[in-house]
KEVEX-305890 format. One record per atom (N, C-alpha, C): residue in one letter; x, y, z. Coordinates in pm, whole numbers, padded with zeros to 5 digits, always signed. Layout:
KEVEX-305890
AXYZ...
//
This chain:
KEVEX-305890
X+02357+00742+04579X+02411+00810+04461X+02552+00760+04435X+02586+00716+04293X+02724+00675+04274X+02835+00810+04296X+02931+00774+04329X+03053+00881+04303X+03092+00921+04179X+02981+00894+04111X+03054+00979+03932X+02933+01077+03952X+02808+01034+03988X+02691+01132+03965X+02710+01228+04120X+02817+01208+04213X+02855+01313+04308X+02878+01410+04268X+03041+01342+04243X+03117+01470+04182X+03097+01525+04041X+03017+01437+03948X+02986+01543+03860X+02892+01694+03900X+02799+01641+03992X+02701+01752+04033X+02783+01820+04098X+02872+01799+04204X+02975+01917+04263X+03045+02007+04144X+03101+01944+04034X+03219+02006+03930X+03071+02122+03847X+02951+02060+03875X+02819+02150+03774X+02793+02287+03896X+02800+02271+03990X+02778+02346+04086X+02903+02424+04123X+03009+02418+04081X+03119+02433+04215X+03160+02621+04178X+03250+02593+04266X+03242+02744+04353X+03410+02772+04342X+03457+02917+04401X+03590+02961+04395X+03618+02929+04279X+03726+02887+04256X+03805+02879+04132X+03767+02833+04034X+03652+02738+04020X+03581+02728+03944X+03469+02798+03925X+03418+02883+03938X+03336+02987+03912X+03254+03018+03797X+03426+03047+03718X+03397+03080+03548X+03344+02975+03522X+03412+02826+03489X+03370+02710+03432X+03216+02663+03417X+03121+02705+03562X+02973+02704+03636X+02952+02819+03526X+02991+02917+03538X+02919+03021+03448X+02923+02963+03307X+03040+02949+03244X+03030+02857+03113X+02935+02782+03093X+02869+02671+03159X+02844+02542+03218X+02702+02641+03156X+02659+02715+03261X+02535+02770+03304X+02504+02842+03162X+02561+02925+03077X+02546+02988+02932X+02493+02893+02825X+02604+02779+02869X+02587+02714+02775X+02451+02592+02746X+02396+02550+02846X+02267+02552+02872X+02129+02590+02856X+02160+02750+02870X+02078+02806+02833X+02063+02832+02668X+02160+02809+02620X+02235+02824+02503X+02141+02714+02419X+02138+02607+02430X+02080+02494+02431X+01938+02535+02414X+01887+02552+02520X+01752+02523+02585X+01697+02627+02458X+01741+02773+02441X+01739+02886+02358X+01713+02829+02179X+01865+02733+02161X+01839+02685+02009X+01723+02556+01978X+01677+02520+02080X+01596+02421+02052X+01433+02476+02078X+01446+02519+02162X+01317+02630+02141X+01253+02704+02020X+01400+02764+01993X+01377+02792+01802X+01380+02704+01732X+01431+02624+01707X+01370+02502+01623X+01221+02434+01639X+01194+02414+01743X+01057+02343+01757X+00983+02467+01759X+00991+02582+01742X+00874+02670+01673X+00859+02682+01559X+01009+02678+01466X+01014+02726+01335X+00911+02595+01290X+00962+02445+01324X+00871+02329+01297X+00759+02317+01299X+00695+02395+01415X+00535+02382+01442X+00495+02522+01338X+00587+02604+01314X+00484+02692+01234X+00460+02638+01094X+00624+02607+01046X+00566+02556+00934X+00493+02435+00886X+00430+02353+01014X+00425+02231+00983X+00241+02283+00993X+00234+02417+01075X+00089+02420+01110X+00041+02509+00975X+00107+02575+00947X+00096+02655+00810X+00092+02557+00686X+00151+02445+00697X+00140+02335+00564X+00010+02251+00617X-00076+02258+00728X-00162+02158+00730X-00270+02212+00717X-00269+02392+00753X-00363+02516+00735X-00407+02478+00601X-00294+02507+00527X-00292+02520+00347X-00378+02406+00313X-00321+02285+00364X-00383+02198+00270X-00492+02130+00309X-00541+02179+00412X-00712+02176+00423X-00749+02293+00387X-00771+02397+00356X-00836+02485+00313X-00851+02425+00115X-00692+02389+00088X-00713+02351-00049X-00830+02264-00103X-00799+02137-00014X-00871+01997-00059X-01012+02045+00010X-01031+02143+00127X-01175+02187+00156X-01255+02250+00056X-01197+02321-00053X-01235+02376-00161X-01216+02320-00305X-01141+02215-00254X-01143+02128-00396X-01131+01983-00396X-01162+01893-00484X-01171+01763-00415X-01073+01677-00403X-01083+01586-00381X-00939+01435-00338X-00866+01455-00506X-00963+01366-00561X-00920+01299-00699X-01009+01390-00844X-00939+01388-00964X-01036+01373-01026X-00999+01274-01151X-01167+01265-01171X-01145+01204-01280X-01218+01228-01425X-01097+01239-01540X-01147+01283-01681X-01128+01185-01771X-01283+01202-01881X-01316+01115-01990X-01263+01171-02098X-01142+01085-02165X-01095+01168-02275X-01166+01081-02389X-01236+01242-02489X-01322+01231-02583X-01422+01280-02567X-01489+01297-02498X-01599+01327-02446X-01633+01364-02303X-01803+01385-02308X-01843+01399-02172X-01869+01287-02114X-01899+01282-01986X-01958+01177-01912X-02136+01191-01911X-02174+01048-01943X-02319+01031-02040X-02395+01003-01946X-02369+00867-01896X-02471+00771-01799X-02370+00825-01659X-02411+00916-01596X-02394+00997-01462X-02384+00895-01347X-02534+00807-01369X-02523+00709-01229X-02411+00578-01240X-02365+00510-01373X-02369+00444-01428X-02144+00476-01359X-02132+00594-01425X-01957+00683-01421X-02010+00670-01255X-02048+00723-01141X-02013+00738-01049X-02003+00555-00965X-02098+00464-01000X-02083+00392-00959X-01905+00298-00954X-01905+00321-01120X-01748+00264-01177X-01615+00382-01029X-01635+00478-01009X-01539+00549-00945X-01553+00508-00802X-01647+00485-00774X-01689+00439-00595X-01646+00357-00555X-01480+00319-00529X-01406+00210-00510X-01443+00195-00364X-01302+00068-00320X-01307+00118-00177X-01216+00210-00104X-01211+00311+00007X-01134+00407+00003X-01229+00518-00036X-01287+00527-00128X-01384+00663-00184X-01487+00692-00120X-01493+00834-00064X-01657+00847+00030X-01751+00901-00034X-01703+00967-00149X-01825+01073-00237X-01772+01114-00367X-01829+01099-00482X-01837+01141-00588X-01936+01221-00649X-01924+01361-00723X-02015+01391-00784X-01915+01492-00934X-02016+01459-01027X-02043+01533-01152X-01978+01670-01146X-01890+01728-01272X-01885+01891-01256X-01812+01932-01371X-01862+02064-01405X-01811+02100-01535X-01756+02218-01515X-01627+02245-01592X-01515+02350-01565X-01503+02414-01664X-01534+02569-01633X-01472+02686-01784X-01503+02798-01692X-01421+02905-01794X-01402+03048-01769X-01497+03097-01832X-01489+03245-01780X-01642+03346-01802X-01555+03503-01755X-01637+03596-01804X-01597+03712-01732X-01751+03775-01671X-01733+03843-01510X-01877+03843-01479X-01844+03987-01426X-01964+04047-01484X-01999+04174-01432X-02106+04276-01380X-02140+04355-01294X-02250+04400-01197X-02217+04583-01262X-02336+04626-01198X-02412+04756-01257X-02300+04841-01169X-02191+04792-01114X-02147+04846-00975X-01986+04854-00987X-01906+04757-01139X-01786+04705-01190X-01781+04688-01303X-01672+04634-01340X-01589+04629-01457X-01631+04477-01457X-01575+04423-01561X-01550+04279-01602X-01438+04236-01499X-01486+04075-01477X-01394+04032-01368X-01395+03924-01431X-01277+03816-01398X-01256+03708-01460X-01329+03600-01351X-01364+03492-01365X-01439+03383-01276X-01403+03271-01321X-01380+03163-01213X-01375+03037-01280X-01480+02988-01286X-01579+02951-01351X-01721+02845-01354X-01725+02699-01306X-01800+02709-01249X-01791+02531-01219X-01949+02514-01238X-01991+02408-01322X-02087+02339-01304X-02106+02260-01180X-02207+02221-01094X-02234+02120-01005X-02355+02089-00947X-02358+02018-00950X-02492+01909-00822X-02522+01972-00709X-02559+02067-00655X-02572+02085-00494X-02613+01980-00430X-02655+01915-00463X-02692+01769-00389X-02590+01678-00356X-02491+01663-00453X-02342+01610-00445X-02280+01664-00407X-02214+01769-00471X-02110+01844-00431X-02102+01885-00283X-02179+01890-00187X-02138+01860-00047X-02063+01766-00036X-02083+01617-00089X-01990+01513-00093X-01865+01508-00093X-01839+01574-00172X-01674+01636-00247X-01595+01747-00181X-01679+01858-00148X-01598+01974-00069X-01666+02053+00047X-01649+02146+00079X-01686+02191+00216X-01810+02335+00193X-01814+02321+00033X-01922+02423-00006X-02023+02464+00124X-02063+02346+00163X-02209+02329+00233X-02205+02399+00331X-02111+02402+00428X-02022+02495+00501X-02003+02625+00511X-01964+02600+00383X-01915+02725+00358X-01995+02877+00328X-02074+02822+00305X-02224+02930+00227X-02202+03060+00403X-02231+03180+00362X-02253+03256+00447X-02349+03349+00432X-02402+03362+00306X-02545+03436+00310X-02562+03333+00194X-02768+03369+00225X-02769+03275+00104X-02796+03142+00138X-02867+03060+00015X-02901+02894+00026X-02832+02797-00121X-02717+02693-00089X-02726+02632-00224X-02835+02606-00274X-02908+02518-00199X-02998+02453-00317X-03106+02569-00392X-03068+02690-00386X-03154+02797-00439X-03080+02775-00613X-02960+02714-00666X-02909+02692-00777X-03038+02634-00817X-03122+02520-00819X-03207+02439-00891X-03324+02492-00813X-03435+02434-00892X-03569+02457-00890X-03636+02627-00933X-03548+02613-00963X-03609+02771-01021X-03716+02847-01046X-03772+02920-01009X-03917+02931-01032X-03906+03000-01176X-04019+02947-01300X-04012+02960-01463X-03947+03119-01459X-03983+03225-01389X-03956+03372-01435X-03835+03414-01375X-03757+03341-01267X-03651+03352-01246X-03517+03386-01292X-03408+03462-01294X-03322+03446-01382X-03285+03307-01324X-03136+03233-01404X-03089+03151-01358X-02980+03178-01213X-02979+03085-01137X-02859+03116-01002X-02756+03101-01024X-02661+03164-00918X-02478+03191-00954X-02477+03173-00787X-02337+03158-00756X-02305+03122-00638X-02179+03173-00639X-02136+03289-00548X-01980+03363-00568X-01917+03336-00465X-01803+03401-00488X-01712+03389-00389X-01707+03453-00303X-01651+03490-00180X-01646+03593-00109X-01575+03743-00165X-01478+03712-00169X-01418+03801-00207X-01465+03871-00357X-01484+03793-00430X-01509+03778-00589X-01638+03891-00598X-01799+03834-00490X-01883+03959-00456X-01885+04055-00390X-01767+04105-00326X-01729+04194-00288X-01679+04332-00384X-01591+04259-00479X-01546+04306-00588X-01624+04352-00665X-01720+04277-00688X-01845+04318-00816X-01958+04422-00734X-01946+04469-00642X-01997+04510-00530X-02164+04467-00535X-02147+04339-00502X-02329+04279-00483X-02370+04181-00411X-02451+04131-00344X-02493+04090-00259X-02619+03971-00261X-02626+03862-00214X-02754+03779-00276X-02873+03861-00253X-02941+03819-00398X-03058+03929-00460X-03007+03980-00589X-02898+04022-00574X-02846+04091-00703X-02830+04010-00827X-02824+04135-00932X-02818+04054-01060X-02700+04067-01135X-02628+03978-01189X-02501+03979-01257X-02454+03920-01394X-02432+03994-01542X-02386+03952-01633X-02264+03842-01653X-02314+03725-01687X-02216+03662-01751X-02178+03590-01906X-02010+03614-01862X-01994+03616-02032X-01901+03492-02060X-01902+03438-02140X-01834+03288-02167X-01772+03343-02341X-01649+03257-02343X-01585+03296-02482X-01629+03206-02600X-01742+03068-02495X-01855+02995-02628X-01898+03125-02683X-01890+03127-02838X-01929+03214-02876X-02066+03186-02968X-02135+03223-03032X-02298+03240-03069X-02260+03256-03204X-02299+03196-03279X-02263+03184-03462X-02387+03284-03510X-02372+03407-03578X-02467+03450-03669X-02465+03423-03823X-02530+03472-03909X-02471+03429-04018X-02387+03547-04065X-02358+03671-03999X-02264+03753-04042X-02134+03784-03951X-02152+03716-03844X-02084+03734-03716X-02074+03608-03595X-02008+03639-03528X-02029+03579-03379X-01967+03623-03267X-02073+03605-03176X-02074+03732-03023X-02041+03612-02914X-01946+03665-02818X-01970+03557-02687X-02120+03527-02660X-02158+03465-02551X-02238+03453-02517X-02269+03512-02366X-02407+03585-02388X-02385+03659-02187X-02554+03575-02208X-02538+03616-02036X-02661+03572-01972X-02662+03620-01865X-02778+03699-01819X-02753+03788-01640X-02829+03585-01545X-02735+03629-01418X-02801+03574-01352X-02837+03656-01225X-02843+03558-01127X-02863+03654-00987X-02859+03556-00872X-02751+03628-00787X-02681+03599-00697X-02772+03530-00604X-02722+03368-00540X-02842+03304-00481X-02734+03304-00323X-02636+03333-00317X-02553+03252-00231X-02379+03294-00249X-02330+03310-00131X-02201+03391-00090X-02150+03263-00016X-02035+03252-00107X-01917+03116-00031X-01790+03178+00008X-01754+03133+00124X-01620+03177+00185X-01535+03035+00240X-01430+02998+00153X-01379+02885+00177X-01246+02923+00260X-01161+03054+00246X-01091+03093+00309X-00934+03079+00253X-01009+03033+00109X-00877+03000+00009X-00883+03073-00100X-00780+03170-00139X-00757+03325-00196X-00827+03291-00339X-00770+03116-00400X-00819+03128-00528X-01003+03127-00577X-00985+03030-00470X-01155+03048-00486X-01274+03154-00442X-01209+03205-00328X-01271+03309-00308X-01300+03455-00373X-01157+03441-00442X-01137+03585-00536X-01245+03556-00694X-01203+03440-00709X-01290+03419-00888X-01361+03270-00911X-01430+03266-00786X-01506+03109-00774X-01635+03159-00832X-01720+03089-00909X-01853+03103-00922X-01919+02973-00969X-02036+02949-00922X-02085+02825-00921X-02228+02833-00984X-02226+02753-01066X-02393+02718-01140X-02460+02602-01134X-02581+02598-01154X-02596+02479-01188X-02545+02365-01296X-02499+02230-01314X-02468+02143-01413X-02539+02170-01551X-02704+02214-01494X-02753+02244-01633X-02695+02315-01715X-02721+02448-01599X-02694+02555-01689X-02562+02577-01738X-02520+02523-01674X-02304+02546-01712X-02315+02489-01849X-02412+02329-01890X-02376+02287-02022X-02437+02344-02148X-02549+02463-02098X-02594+02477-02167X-02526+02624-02219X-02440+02674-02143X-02364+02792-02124X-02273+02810-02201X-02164+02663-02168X-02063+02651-02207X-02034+02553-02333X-02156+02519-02351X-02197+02448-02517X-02132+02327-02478X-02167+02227-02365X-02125+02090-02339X-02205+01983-02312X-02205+01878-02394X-02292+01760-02357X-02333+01689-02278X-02205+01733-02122X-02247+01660-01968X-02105+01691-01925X-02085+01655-01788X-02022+01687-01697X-01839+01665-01762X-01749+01773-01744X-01631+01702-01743X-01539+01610-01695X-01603+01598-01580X-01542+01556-01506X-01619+01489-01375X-01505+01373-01286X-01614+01323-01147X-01470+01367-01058X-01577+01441-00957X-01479+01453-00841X-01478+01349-00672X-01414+01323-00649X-01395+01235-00573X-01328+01257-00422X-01445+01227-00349X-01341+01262-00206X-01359+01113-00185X-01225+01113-00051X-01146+01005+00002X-01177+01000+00182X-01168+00879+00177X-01181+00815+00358X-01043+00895+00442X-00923+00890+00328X-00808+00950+00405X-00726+01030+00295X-00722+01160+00279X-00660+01265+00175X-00536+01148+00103X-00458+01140+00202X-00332+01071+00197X-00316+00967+00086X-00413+00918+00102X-00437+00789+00017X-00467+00812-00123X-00458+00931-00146X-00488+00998-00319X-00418+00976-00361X-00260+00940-00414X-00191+00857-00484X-00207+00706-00504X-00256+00671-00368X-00209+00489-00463X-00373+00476-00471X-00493+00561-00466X-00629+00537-00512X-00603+00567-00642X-00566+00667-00667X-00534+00762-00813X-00501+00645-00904X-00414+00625-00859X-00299+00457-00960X-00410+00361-00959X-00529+00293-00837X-00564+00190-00857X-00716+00245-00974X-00763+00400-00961X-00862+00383-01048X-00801+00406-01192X-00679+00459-01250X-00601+00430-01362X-00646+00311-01403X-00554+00223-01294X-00572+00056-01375X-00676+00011-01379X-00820+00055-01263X-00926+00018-01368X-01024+00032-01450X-00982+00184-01452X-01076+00233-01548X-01024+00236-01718X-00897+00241-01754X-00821+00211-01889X-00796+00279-01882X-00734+00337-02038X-00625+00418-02029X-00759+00556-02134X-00894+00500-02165X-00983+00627-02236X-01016+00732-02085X-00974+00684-01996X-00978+00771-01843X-00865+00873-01799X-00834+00972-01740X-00754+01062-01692X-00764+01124-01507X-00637+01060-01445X-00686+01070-01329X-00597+01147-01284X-00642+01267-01140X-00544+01324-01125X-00599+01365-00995X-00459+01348-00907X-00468+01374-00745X-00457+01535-00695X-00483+01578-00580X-00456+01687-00525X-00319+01717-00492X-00233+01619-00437X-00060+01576-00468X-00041+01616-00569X-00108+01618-00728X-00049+01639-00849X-00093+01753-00873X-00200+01852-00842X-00221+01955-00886X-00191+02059-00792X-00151+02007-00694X-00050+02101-00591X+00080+02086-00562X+00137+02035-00696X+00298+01960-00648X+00410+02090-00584X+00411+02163-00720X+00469+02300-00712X+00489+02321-00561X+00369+02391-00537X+00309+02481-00398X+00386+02409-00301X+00383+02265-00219X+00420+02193-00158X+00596+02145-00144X+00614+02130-00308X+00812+02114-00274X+00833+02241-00241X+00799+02360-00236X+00824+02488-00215X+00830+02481-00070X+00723+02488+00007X+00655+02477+00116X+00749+02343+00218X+00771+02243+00141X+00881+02171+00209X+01036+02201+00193X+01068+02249+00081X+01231+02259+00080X+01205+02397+00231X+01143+02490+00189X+01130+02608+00355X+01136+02541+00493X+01042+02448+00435X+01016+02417+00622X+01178+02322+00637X+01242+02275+00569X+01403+02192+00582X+01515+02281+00576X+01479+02392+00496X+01586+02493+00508X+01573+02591+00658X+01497+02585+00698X+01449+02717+00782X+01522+02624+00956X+01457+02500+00956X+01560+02469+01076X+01704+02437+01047X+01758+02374+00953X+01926+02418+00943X+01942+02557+00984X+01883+02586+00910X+01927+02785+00971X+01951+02803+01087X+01834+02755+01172X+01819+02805+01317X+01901+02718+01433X+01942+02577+01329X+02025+02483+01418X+02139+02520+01414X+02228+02631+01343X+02342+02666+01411X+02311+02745+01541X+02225+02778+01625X+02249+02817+01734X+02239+02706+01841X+02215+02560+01756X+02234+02482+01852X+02422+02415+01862X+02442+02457+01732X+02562+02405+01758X+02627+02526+01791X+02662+02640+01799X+02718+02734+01864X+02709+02673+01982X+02595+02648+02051X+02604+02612+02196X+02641+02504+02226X+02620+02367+02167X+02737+02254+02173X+02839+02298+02163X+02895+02372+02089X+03031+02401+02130X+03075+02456+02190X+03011+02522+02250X+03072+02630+02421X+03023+02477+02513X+02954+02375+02515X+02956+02243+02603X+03108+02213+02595X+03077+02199+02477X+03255+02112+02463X+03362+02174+02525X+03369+02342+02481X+03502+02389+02515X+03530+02390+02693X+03373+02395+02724X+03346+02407+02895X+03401+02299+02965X+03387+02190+02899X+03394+02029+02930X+03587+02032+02922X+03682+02107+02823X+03793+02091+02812X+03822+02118+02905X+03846+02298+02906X+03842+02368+03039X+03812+02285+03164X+03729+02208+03184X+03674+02159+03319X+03768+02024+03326X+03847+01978+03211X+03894+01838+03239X+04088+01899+03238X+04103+02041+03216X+04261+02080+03229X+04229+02126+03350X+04162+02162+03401X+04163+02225+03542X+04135+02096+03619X+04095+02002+03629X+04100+01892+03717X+04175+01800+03690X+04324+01814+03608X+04398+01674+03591X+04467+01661+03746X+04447+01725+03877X+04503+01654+03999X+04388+01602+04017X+04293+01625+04023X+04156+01549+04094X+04150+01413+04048X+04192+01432+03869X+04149+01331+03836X+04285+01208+03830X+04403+01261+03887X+04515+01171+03945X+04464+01126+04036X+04396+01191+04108X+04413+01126+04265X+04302+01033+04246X+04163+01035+04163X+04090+00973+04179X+04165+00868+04137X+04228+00837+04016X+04288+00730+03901X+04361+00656+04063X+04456+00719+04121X+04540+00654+04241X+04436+00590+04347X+04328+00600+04335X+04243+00545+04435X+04178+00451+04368X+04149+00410+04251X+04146+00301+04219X+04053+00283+04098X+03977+00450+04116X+03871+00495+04027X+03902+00424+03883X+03838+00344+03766X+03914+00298+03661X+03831+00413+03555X+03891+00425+03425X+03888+00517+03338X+03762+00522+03309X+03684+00438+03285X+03564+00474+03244X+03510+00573+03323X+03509+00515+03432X+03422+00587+03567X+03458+00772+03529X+03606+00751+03504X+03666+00956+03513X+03548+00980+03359X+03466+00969+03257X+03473+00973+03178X+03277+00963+03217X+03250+00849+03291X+03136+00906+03319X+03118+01066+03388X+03235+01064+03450X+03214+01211+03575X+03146+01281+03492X+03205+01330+03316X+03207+01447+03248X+03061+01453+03146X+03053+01312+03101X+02957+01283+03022X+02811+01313+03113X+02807+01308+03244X+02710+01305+03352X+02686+01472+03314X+02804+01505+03344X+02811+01715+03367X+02761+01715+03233
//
């Protein structure tokens, strides 16, 4: 052992008159050990709480999407092939509108509608998964006397208080032309299937139909839209940019980055503000190091004469402290 890493461990240890200084020494340590502890929790919570969020999001909704401005999307096989870059693992078809839906059991509730593929739409999100009573593919094949199928949310059939089997009014603000009037349009369906994604929006006012029936619902010629999952989430910006440039500019593309921007600078300025916060208790305690370290270098200016007279050169007095 060198004589700087001696006597530093003696001056960390020492006794009598130095006493206090060891106790300083010893606070301040703990002092340390204390503010960094809080920091690397505040980090892991919020870092586990931002990775919670944004798989539950993109689990319930997809990578990319992409919209045909002017119209619907026509030739289905024809649009998914053009989106199936490389980077892309699944695309499918889906059509988006509001409705208000209601049971023998509630009031009117608001719902978001989605048209979709059960055959695809596994592709895209974690639906498939997700089902907890109930079968998707009960949306299609319908038997002729059937009403048509709906697919709710968790929370959402809770609310309407009903259960798969049940039957439920829905109302769309397409409205129905008479020649003296015009009425929304309702249609009962009945509940095929209970989804729990574990994400408040979808669960509270998610409802899912078939593609047919959504266009025939919502008075639309084909799908609005293609949704698109990815080999790596991450990569939804510079995919986003490369299907821009090649699909033209009659295309509209838009990432999960962009439709969650908000949520996220929020979620990051917290998680950057929240350890500054907690890192003044690291510097409180660097600075009881320091003041300990003064204290410890006015109380040893004979030690550190006598060492200097023995031949000790400056650096060495300078490791002693930096060692402690």
């Amino acid at each position: 052992m060198s004589f700087e890493w001696f006597i530093a461990r003696r001056y960390l240890t020492a006794r009598r008159r130095q006493a206090f200084i060891s106790l300083i020494s010893a606070v301040s340590i703990v002092g340390v050990g204390v503010g960094v502890m809080a920091v690397i929790i505040a980090l892991a919570l919020m870092t586990g709480m931002q990775g919670e969020l944004r798989d539950r999001i993109v689990g319930s909704e997809a990578h990319v999407y992409v919209y045909k401005l002017g119209g619907p999307f026509t030739d289905i096989d024809a649009e998914l092939k053009r989106v199936m870059i490389p980077g892309v693992a699944g695309a499918a078809p889906a059509i988006r509108g509001l409705g208000l839906v209601t049971s023998s059991r509630s009031n009117a509730t608001p719902v978001d509608l989605k048209g979709i593929d059960p055959a695809r739409e596994s592709n895209v999100t974690e639906i498939g998964t997700s089902v907890v009573k109930g079968r998707l593919d009960a949306l299609v094949n319908r038997p002729p006397e059937a009403l048509d199928g709906i697919v709710l949310g968790h929370d959402l059939a809770q609310n309407l208080g009903v259960t798969v089997g049940d039957s439920v009014t829905l109302m769309t603000p397409q409205a129905v032309v008479m020649p003296t009037y015009a009425t929304p349009r309702l249609r009962r369906f009945q509940v095929v299937a209970i989804v729990k994604f574990g994400f408040y929006q979808i669960d509270t006012s998610g409802g899912f139909i078939s593609i047919e029936t959504a266009a025939s619902l919502l008075g639309k010629d084909g799908p609005d839209l293609m949704q698109l999952r990815l080999d790596n989430l991450d990569d939804a910006p510079a995919i986003g940019q490369r299907l821009k440039d090649q699909l033209g500019p009659q295309y509209q593309v838009q990432d999960w980055t962009e439709l969650n921007r908000e949520l996220y600078t929020a979620l990051w300025h917290e998680k950057v503000g929240l350890p500054l916060a907690i890192g003044l208790i690291v510097l409180v305690a660097a600075l009881n190091i320091v003041a300990s370290l003064v204290l410890l270098v006015m109380e040893k200016n004979r030690d550190i004469a006598i060492l200097r007279t023995m031949g000790a050169p400056a650096a060495a007095i300078r490791r002693i402290f930096v060692y402690q």
